[in-house]
N, C-alpha and C positions, 0 to 999 in steps of 0.2 A: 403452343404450349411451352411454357418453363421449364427448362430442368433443372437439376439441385444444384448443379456447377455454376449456374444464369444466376440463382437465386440467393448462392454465396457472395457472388460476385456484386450483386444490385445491393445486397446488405453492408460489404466491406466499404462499396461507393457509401450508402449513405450513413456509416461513420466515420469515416472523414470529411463530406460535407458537413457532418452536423455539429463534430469537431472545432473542424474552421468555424463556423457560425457561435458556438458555445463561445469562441476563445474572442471572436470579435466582440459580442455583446458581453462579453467580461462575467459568464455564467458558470460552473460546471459542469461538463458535459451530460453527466444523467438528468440534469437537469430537462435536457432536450429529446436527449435517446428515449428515453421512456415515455414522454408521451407522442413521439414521432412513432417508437413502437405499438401504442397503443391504436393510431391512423393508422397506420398500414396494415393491419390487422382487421382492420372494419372495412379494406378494398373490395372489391367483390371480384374482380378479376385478380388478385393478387396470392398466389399460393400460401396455404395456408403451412407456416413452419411450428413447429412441433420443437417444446423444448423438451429433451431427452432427461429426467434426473440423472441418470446412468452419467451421459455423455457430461453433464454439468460436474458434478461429483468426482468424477473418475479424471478429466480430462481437464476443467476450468479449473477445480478448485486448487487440487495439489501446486501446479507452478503460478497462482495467484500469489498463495499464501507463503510460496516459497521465494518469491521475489520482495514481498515484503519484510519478510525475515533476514534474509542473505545481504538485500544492499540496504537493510536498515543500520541503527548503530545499538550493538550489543550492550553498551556502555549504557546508552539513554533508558534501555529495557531492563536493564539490569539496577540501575539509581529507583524507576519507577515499577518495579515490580509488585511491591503492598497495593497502590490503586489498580494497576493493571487486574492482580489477581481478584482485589475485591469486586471490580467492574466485569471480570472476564467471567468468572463463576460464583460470587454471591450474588451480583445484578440479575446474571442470567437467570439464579436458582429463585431468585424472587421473585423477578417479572413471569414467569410460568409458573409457581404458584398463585397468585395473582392472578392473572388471565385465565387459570384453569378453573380458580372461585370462581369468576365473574360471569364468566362465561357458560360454566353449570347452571347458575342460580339464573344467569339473562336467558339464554336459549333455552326454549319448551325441549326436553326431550334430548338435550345434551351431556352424552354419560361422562362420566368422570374419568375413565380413560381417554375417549376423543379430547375431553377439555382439556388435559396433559398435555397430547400430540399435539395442538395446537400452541398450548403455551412454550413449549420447546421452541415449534419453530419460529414463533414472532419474537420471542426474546432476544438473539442474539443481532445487533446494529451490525451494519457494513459501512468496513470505515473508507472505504471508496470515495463516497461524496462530503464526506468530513475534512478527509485529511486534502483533497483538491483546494475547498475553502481556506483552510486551515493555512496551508503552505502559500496560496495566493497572498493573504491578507496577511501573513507573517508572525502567525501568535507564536509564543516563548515556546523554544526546543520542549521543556518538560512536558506543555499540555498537551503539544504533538506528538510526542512521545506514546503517552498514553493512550491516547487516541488509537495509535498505531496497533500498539500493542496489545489492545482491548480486543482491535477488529482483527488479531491474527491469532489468539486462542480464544474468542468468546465461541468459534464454529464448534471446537469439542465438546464441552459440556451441555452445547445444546443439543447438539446433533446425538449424543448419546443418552439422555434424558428421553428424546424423541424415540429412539430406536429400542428403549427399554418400555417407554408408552405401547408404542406401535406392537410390539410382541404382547405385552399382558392383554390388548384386544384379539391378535389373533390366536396365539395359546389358550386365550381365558385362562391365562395362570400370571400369579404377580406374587415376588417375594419382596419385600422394604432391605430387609438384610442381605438377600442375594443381589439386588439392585446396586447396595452402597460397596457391598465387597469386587462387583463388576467393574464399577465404578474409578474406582482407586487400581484393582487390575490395570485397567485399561490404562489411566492418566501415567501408572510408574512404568508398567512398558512400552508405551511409546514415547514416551520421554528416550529411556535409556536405548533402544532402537534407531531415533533417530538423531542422537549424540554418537554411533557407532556407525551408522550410515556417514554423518558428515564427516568424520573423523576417518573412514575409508575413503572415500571418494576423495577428499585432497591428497592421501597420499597417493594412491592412483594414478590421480592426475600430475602428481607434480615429477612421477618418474618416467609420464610420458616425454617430457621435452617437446610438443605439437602442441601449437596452438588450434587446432582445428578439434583435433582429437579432445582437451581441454573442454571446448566450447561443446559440444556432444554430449562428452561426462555429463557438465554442469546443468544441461537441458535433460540429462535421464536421473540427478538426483531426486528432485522432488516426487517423480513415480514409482523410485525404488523406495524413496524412505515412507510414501504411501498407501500403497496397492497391497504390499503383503499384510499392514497392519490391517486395513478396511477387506482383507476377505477372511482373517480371521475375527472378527467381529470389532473391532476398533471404529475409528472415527480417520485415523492415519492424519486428523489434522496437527494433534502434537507430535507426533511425530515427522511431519514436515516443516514445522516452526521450529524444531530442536534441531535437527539439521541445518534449516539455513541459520540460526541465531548461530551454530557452529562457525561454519564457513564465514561467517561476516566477523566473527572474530578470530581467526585466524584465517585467514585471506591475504594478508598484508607480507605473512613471512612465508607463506605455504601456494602462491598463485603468482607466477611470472610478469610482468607489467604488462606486457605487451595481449596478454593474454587477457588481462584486468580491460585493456584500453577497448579490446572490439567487442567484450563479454556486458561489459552495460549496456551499450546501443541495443544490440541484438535482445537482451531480456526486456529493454524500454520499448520496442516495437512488441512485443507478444502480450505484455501487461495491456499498454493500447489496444491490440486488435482484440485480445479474450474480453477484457470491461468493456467495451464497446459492443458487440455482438452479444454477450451477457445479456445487459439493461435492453438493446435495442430488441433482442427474441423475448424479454420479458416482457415486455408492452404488449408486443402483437400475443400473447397467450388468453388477454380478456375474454376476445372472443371466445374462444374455446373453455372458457369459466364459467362464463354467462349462460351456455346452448344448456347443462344438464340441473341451471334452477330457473329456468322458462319459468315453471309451476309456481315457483312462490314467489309471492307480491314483492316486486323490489324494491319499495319502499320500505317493509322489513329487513328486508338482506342490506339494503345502503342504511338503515339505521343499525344495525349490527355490529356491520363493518367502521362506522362511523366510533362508537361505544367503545370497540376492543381498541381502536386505533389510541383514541383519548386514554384508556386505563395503560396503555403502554409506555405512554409518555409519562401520564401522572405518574406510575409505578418506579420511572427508572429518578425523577426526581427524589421521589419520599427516601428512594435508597441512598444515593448520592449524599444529600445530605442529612438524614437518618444517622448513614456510618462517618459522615468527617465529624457529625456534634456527638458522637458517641466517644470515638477515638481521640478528640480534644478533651473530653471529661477525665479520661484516662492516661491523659499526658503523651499521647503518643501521636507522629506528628504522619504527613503520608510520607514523603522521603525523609531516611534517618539523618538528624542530625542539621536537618534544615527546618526554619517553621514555616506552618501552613499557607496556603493561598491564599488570599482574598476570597469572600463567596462568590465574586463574581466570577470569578475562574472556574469554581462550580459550576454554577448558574450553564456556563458555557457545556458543560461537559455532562450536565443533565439534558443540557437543550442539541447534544453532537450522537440524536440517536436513531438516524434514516437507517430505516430497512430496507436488503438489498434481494439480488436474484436470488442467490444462495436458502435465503430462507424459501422460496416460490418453488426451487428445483426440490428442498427439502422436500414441500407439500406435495407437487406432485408422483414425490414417487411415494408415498403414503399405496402400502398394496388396495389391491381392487376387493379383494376377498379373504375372509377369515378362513383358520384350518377348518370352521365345519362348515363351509361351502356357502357362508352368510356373505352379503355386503359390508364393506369396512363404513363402519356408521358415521354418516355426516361428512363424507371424505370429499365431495364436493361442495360441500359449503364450509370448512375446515381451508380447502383452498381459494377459495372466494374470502375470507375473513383474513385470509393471509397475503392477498392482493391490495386488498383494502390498505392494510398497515402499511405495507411496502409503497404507496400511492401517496399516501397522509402525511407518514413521514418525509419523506424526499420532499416534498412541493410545500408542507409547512412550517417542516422544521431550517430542511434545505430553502429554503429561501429569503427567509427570515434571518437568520445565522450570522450573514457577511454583517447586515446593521446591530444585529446583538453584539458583534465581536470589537464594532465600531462605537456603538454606546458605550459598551465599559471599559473601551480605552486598551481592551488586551492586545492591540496592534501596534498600541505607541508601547507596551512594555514588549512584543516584540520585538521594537525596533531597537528600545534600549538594550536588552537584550544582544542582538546581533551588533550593535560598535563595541560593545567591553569583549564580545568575544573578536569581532576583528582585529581589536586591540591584539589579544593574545594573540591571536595568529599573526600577524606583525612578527609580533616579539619572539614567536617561534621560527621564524622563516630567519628573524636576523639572527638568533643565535646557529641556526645552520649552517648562514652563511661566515660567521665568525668562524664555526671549528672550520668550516671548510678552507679558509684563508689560512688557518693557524696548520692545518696538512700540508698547503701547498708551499708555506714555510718551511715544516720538517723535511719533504722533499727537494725542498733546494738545495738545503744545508745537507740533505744525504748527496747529491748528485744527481738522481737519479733519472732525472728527465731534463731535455735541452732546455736554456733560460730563455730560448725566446716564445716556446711553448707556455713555460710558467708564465711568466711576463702576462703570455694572452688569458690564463685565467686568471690570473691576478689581478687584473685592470677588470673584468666580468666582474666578478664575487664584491670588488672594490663598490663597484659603480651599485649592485644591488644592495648590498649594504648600508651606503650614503642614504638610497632612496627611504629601507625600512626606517633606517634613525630619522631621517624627513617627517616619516608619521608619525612615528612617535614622537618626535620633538611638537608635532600640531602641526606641520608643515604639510597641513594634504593637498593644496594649491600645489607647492612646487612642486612635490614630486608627483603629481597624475600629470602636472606638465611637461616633463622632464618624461615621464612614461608615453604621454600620449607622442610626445617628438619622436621617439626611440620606435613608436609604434608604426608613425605613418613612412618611417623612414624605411623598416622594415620591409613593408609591406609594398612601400617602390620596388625593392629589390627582390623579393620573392615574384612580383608580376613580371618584372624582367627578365627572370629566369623562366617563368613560365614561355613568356612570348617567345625567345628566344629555343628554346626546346621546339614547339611547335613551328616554327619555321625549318628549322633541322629537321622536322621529323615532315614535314613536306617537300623540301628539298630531296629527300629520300636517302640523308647521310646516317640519320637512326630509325629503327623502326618499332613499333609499339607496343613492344615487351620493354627496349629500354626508356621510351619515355614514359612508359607508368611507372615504373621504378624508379626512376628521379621526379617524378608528380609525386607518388608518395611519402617520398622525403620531405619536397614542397610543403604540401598540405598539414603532414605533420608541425611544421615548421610555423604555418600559418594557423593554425588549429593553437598550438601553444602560445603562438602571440597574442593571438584575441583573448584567449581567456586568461592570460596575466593581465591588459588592460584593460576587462570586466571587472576582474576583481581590484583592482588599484582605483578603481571610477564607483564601483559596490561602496569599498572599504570606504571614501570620501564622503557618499552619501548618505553613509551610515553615520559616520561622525559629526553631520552637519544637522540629522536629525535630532541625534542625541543632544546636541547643542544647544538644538533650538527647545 
């Protein structure tokens, strides 16, 4: 027999097999996870795992959403806010009216509350398998942007749509005007709740002085900004997106480097193992979909599913480009002061609309039973028609996607893209490095520090300088050679210290508290080397595309 501890453990194994695999055939990962979970679900000796809403909700989603918020750029969300918001809650309020028509009028016997609950929860896209494409293939900051920021507020107004459906079924009461005034309740306080969460929690932190401590805080943000909001009837996902959109903006003056340096790694491993575990316990749930509509002909149920899947896609089109030719009639542009995109950038952004766990965790916590002791109507074919979507989309939107983004060229504009911004970054690093010369000037001429110390940054700061004016001048041959020399030279002399440590510490002259203390200087040492000759080898590549 299996236990739950075996069964974690055989799950965590096979995402990172499927990982490694996804990353060799050049796919993204749900691409694999999902329907490897959907096999392993159909084992007959293989324990049957049970996705929890609760545990999805409660536990997945807050530090999902908060990782996308915190080490996203507040800046890029803030330029794209008009499409976000349009995307984020007119899409969503569309696509669930829509679905909720359709689906009344197609299913025999589908009342017009069920068809809500549903259209809630297929409406809102998870940008999971969007933005993995998305960043592979290199389309323009903006549309990624959006993208991003579409799939980390569109969970609010669906999830609370649903949760206002799901009540007038079990109440049998429904107000329109209690509904909107809920509504708005909710979106301005946790708004301002989780702008006072983030805004607590760095100071907090920043008068801890620990870095451990630090890293704790930052893993119990997203469940304090919330847990309290979601058991007072919220959704607690803007209020974990205002949080972290906080923290990512002031992060830089208010969180210690050192702190910054081990606090990515450690949130980049949790992101991994929750979306992984996610998609993979989604797959294996068919089964358990399938067993309570035995009774009806599946050739109904897969033409259903098939139906809502298509009006989801159609629906988020007609909207997409509905409000860009509406708001071009009107003179108003999506970011101010810029003009519009090309439709093919649309096109992308109608067609970037996989549904994820999230909506499937929605459905199943859909209750079992109304306040008068009735069955919540339709609630497993309501989760079956939300399987469906979740399936269609990923495999035919997700997979189609990387050659759509290749037909219209949005990857050669991301590439142009990234050289005029590497440019500026050039041009920022060398004007750093100029004040930084023009300080070590003023401290000579004070005294203040020995001249053969200055001397040794002065010749540093000299030499990075030479290289930035290198690129800029077009010189990216010299200087990534001039880089790469400096790199391998480096890197003799960090291995020599290595070898050299480890024979002392076998000799038994140091012992292994002081050689990881000087490895982790090393490492440090070697860590920062690679990624200046990444980016000095990036920045060439970029400019060579742009050229060409």
């Amino acid at each position: 027999m299996i236990h739950s501890f075996e069964v974690i453990l055989i799950l965590l194994v096979a995402v990172v097999a499927l990982e490694a695999m996804a990353r060799h055939v050049d796919l993204p990962s749900p691409f694999l996870l999902l329907p490897a979970g959907i096999l392993i679900g159909f084992l007959p000796n293989f324990p049957h795992v049970v996705l929890d809403p609760d545990l999805v909700l409660l536990v997945f989603l807050p530090p999902l959403v908060y990782f996308g918020a915190a080490f996203g750029s507040w800046q890029e969300f803030r330029k794209n806010l008009r499409p976000i918001t349009l995307l984020s809650v007119g899409c969503v309020l569309f696509t669930t009216v829509c679905v909720a028509v359709v689906a009344h009028a197609l299913i025999p016997g589908f009342g017009w509350a069920a068809a809500f609950v549903l259209g809630a929860i297929v409406s809102p896209p998870d940008e999971v398998a969007a933005i993995s494409i998305a960043r592979r293939l290199g389309i323009p900051k903006g549309l990624s942007a959006i993208l991003e920021g579409e799939g980390l507020v569109n969970d609010a107004p669906a999830l609370t749509i649903y949760r206002l459906a799901a009540a007038a079924i079990v109440t049998h009461t429904f107000s329109l005007t209690q509904a909107a005034a809920d509504f708005t309740f909710i979106v301005v306080g946790e708004v301002m709740w989780g702008l006072l969460v983030g805004w607590a929690m760095l100071r907090i932190r920043r008068m801890l002085h620990n870095t451990s401590l630090e890293i704790c805080l930052s893993l119990l943000t997203p469940f304090i900004a919330y847990l309290p909001v979601e058991q007072l009837g919220g959704t607690g996902v803007l209020a974990t997106v205002s949080a972290g959109l906080y923290v990512s903006y002031a992060s830089s003056f208010m969180v210690q480097a050192t702190t910054r340096l081990q606090l990515i790694p450690i949130w980049q491993i949790i992101e991994f193992i929750l979306d992984g575990i996610l998609f993979l316990i989604a797959g294996m749930q068919l089964h358990r979909i399938l067993d309570p509509l035995s009774h009806t002909e599946h050739r109904l149920l897969w033409g259903y599913g098939a139906g809502i899947c298509l009006l989801v896609i159609v629906a988020r089109f007609i909207w997409v480009f509905a409000v860009a030719g509406l708001l071009q009639k009107m003179g108003i542009t999506m970011r101010k002061g810029e003009p519009n995109p090309r439709w093919q950038r649309f096109f992308i952004v109608s067609w970037s609309g996989m549904r994820g766990a999230i909506s499937l965790a929605a459905a199943l916590s859909i209750p079992l039973m109304t306040s008068a002791g009735s069955p919540f109507p339709d609630r497993d074919l309501i989760i079956f028609l939300t399987f469906c979507v979740i399936v269609g989309t990923l495999l035919l939107q997700g997979l189609s996607l990387p050659w759509l983004i290749r037909f219209f060229q949005i990857d050669r504009e991301g590439r142009q893209e990234r050289a005029e911004a590497g440019h500026t970054e050039i041009e920022a690093r060398r004007q750093a490095a100029e004040a930084s010369l023009a300080l070590l000037a003023t401290r000579r001429k004070e005294g203040t520090y020995p001249e053969p110390l200055l001397d040794r940054l002065e010749t540093q700061y000299r030499d990075r300088n030479a290289q930035f004016r290198a690129h800029l001048d077009g010189d990216h041959d010299g200087a990534v050679q001039h880089g790469t020399h400096h790199f391998n030279v480096q890197a003799e002399l960090i291995e020599t210290e290595r070898t050299v440590m480890l024979k002392l510490r076998r000799s038994g002259m140091i012992d292994d508290d002081i050689l990881r203390r000087i490895e982790k200087d090393l490492d440090l040492q070697e860590m920062r080397l690679r990624q200046g000759i990444s980016e000095y080898n990036l920045y060439a590549d970029q400019q060579e595309d742009h050229s060409e």
